[in-house]
C-alpha positions in Angstrom: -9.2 85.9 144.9 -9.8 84.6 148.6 -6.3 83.9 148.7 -4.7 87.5 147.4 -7.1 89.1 150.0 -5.5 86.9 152.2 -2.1 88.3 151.8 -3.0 91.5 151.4 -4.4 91.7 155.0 -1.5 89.9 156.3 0.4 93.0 155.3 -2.0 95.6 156.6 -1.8 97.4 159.8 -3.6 94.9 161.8 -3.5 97.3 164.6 0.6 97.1 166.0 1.9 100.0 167.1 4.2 102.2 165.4 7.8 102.2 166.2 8.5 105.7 166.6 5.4 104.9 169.5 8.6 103.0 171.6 10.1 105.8 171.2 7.8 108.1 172.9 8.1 109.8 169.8 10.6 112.1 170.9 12.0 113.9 168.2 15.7 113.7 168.5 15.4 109.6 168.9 13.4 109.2 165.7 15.7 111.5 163.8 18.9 109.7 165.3 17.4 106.6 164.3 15.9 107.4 161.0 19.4 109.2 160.0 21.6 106.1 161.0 19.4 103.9 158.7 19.2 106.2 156.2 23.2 106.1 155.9 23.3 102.6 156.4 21.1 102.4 153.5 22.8 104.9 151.2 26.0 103.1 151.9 24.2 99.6 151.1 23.2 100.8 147.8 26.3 102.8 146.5 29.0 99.5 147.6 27.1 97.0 145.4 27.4 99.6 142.3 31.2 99.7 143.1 31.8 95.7 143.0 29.2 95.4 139.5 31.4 98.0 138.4 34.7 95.8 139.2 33.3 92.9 137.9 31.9 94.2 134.9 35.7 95.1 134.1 37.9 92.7 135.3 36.8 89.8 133.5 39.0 87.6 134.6 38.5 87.5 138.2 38.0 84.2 140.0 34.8 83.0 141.9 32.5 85.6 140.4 29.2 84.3 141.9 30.5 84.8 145.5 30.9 88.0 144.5 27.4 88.5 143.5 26.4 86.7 146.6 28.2 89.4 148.3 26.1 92.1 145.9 22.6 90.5 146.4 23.5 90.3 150.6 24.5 93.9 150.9 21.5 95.0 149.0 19.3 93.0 151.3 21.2 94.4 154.3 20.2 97.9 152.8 16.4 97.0 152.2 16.2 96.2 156.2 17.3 98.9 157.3 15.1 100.8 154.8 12.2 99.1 156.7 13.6 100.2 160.0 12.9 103.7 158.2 9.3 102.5 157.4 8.4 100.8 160.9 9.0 104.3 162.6 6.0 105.6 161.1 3.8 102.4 159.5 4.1 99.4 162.0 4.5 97.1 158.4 6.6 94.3 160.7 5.5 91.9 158.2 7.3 92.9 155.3 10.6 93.9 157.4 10.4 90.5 158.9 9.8 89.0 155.1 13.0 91.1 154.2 15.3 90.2 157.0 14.1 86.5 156.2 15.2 86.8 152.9 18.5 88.5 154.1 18.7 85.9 156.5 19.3 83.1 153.6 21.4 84.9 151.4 24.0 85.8 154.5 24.1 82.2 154.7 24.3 81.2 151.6 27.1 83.4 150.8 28.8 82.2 154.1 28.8 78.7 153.0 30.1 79.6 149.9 32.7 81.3 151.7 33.7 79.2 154.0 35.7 76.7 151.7 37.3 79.7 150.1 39.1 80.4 153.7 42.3 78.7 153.8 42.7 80.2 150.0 42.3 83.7 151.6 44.7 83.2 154.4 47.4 82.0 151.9 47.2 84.9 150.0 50.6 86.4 150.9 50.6 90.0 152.0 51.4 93.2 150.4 54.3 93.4 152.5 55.7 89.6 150.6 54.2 90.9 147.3 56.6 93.9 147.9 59.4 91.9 148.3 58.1 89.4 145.7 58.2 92.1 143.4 61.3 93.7 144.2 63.4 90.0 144.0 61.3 89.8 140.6 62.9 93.1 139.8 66.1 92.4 140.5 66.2 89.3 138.5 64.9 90.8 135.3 67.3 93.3 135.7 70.2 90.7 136.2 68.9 88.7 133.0 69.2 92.3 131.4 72.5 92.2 132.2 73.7 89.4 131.0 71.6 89.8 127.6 73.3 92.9 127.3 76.8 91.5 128.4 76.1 88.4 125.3 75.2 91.4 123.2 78.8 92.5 123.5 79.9 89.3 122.9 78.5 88.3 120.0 79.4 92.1 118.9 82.7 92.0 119.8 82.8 88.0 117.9 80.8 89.5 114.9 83.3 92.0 114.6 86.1 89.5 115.1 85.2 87.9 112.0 84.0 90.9 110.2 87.7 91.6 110.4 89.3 88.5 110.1 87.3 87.8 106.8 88.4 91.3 105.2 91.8 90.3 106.3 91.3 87.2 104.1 89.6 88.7 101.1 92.4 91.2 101.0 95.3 88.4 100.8 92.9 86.2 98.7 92.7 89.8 96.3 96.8 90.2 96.9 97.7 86.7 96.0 95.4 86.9 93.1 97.2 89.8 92.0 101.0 87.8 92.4 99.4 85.5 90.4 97.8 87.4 87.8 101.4 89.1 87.7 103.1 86.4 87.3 100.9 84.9 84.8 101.8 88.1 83.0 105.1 88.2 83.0 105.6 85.2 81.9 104.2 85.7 79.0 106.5 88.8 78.5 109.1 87.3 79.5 110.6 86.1 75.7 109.9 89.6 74.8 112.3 90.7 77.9 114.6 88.3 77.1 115.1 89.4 73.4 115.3 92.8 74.2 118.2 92.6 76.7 120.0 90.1 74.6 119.7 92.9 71.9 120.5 95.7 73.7 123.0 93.2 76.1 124.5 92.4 72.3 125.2 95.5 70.9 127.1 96.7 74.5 129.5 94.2 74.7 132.2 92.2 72.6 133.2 89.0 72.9 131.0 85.7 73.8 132.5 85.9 77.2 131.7 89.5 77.9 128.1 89.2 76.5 127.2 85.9 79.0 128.6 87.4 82.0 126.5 90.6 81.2 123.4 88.8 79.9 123.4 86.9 83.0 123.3 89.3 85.3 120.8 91.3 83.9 118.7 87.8 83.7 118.9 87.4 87.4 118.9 90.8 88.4 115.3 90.7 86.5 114.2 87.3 88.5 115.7 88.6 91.9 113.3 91.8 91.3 110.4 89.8 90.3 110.8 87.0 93.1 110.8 90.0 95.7 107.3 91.0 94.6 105.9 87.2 95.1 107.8 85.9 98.3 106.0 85.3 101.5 108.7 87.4 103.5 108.4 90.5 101.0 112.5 91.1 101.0 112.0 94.7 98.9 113.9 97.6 99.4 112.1 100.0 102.7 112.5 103.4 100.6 111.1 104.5 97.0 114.9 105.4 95.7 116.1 101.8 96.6 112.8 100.4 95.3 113.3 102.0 92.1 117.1 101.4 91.4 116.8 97.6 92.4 113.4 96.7 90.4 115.2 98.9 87.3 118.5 97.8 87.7 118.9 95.3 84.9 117.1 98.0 82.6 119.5 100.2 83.3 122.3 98.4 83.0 121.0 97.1 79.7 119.6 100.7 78.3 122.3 103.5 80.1 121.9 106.7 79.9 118.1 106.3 78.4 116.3 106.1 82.0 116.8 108.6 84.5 115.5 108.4 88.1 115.1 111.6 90.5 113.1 112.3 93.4 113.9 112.7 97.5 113.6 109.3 99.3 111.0 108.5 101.3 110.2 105.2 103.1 107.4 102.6 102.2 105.7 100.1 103.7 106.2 96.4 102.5 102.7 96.3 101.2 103.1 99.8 99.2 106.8 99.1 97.7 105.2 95.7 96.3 102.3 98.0 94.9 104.8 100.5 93.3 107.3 97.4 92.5 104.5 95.7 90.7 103.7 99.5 88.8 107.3 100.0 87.6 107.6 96.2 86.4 105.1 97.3 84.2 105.9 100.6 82.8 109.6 99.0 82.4 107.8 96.1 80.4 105.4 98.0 78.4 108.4 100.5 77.2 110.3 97.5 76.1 107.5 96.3 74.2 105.6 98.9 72.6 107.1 102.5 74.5 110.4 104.3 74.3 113.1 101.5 75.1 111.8 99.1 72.1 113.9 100.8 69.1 116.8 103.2 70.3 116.6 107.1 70.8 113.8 106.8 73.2 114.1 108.0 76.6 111.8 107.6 79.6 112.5 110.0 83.1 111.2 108.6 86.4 110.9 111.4 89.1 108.3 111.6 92.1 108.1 114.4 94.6 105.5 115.4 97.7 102.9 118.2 97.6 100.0 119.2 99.9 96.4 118.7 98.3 93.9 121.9 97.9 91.5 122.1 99.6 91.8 119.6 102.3 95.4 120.3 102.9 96.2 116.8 103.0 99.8 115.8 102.1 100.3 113.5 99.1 102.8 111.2 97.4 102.8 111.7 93.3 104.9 109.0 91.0 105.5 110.2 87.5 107.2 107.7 84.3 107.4 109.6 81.3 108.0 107.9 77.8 109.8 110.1 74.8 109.9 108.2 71.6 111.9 108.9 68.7 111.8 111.0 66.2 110.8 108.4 63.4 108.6 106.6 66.1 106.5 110.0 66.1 105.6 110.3 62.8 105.0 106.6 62.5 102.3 106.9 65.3 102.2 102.9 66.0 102.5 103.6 69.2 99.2 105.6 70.0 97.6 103.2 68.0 99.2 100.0 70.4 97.9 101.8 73.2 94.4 101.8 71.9 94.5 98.2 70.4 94.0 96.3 73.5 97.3 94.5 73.8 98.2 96.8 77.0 94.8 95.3 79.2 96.8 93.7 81.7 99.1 96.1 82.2 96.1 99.2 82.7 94.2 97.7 84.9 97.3 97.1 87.1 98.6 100.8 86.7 95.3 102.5 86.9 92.9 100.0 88.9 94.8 97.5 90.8 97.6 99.4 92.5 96.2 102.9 93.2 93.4 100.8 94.5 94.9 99.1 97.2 96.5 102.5 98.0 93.9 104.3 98.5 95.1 106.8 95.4 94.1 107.6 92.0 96.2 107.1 88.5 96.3 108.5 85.0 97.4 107.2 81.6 98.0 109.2 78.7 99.3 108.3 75.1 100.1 110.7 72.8 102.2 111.0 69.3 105.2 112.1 71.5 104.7 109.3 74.0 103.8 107.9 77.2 103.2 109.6 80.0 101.6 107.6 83.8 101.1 109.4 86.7 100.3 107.5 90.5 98.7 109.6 93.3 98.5 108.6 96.6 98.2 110.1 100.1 101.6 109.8 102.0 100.5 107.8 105.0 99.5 105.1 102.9 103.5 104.7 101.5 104.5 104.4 105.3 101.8 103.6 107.7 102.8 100.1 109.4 99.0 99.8 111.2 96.7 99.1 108.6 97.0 96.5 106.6 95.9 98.1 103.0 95.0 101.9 102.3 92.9 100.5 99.8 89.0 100.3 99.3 88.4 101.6 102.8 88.0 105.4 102.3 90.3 107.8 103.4 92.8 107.2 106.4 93.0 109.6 109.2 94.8 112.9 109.1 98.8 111.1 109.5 99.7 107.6 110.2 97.4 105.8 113.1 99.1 105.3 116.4 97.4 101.8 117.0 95.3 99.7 114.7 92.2 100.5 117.8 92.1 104.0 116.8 91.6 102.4 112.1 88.3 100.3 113.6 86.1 102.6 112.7 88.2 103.4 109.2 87.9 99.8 108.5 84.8 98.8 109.0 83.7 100.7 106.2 82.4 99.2 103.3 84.5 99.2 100.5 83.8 101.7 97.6 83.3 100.7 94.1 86.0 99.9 92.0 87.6 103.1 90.8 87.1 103.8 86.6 90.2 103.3 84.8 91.1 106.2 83.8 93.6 105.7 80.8 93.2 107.7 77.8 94.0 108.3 74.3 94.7 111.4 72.8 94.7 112.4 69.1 
């Protein structure tokens, strides 16, 4: 108790003036000197709320207890000036002096806290080099951008390389497939052929002599047309007229007057005369076997002819072979019911699927009592456009033949559509 008396006295006014007294309490003096504190004091106590503020947020800053050095010494600061307020009124020099004492050890704590932490400062680099720092930084990123975006290209440009380059393979891999199937099947026609011309070859000539010379010819007038749809170097004839006359040539020679061929001339591309090549080997194959050449009085009439397409106005090629049987082929009806049997598979899906497929057209089939008739569709550019490489499964070309094979890139990238129905059909 003794001793908290003690200290309480020690505080009291133990009879030192006031210091507004050293001021001969002029009024201006103790305002000018009570308003100065009173700032300092104001501005003490709002600067440590900013940095508790900071450091409450920015949780990651380094060296966070010399920072609350700095907080506890500016607060101090603040409370001795505060007691300058005080000591103009109440001479309490004890408790200033206890206050600037403990003001006194916190400045110098945080200073030898500090002091290490000098050479760290000065290496700090200024915002002038963070400027430039950042601007070099910049400009690096950006470069990096640029040469991700030039490898973008690149890889684009390779993708697309073989994007095209593996079409281009599935298309020959398809076409040689084809040559194969076709020649698969006519081989297995080809006794049929053979019979049939030596028939027909038979009753057109007399003589042994006479009958091999023209048997022979039509023989290799059949291999030279078939060979020209499976060589490498595609030696077929550049116009549908030719095309027509050389792949029919031996048929009619052997069967004159009984195939008829009419139509303007118009030129083809080596991929599209193989197409319709492949198409008239066989119609000519079926009508020896089952259509209008297999017993006599038949007939069949291949004629073609241009025409532009409603609505789109587009213009387009059209291919017609139509089969007339006899008259006591008609009432026999064998050969609707052949057409419906299944031994014609092959054949329909060439005519209807295969070729107008890979040119981009459409194709009909129709048996009837009176006979066969086949009709192929296509658009014109695709008969003579030397750019693209196939009409087929790539949508529709642009309006006329391309100039260049840049301006089909976008036209053949395009996913191919499904495979197209086949379309053959029997009537009653």
């Amino acid at each position: 108790m003794s001793a908290l008396l003690s200290l309480i006295s020690f505080f009291q006014d133990t009879g030192y003036l006031a210091h507004g007294a050293s001021l001969m309490w002029e009024p201006w003096l103790i305002a000018l000197f009570a308003g100065a504190d009173f700032l300092i004091v104001s501005a003490f106590a709002i600067i440590p709320l900013a940095l508790h503020r900071v450091l409450r947020a920015r949780k990651d800053l380094a060296n966070r207890r010399l920072a609350y050095l700095f907080v506890a010494f500016i607060l101090l600061c603040g409370l001795t000036h505060l007691a300058g307020i005080v000591t103009l009124w109440a001479p309490a020099y004890a408790i200033e002096g206890a206050i600037k004492l403990v003001t006194g050890l916190v400045s110098m704590a945080t200073a030898m806290v500090l002091f290490p932490l000098v050479p760290r400062i000065i290496a700090l680099p200024s915002p002038a080099a963070l400027h430039q720092a950042n601007a070099r930084l910049t400009e690096e990123i950006a470069a990096h951008e640029r040469t991700l975006s030039e490898l973008r290209k690149v890889r684009d440009r390779l993708e697309d390389t073989v994007a095209e380059r593996t079409r281009a393979l599935e298309r020959s891999k398809e076409e040689m497939s084809a040559i194969l199937r076709q020649s698969g099947n006519r081989g297995r026609n080809l006794k049929a052929l053979v019979q049939a011309l030596a028939r027909q070859t038979a009753n057109q000539t007399r003589g042994r002599e006479d009958f091999l010379d023209r048997f022979q010819a039509r023989i290799s007038a059949i291999v030279e047309a078939s060979d020209a749809l499976t060589r490498p170097d595609n030696g077929l004839p550049a116009t549908i007229r030719a095309l027509a006359e050389t792949q029919l040539s031996a048929y009619l020679a052997a069967y004159p007057g009984r195939i008829t061929i009419s139509g303007g001339d118009h030129p083809l591309t080596p991929l599209a005369a193989r197409q319709v090549g492949l198409a008239l080997n066989e119609l000519a194959t079926n009508a020896i076997k089952h259509g209008a050449l297999r017993d006599d009085g038949g007939f069949v009439a291949l004629f073609w002819s241009r025409y532009r397409s409603w609505p789109d106005g587009r213009e387009r090629f059209q291919l017609n072979w139509a089969e007339t049987l006899p008259p006591e082929r008609v009432r026999m009806r064998d050969f609707a019911e052949a057409a419906g049997s299944g031994r014609l598979g092959y054949g329909t899906r060439v005519l209807n699927i295969t070729v107008p497929q890979r040119l981009n057209g459409k194709a009909e089939a129709d048996f009837t009592p009176q006979g066969m008739s086949y009709t192929l569709d296509v658009p014109v550019e695709c008969l003579h456009c030397h750019v693209v490489e196939f009409c087929a499964t790539r949508g529709p070309l642009p309006q006329g033949c391309p100039v260049s094979k840049a301006d089909c890139e976008g036209w053949l990238a395009l996913p191919p559509p499904e495979a197209p129905v086949d379309r053959a059909r029997r009537s009653a």
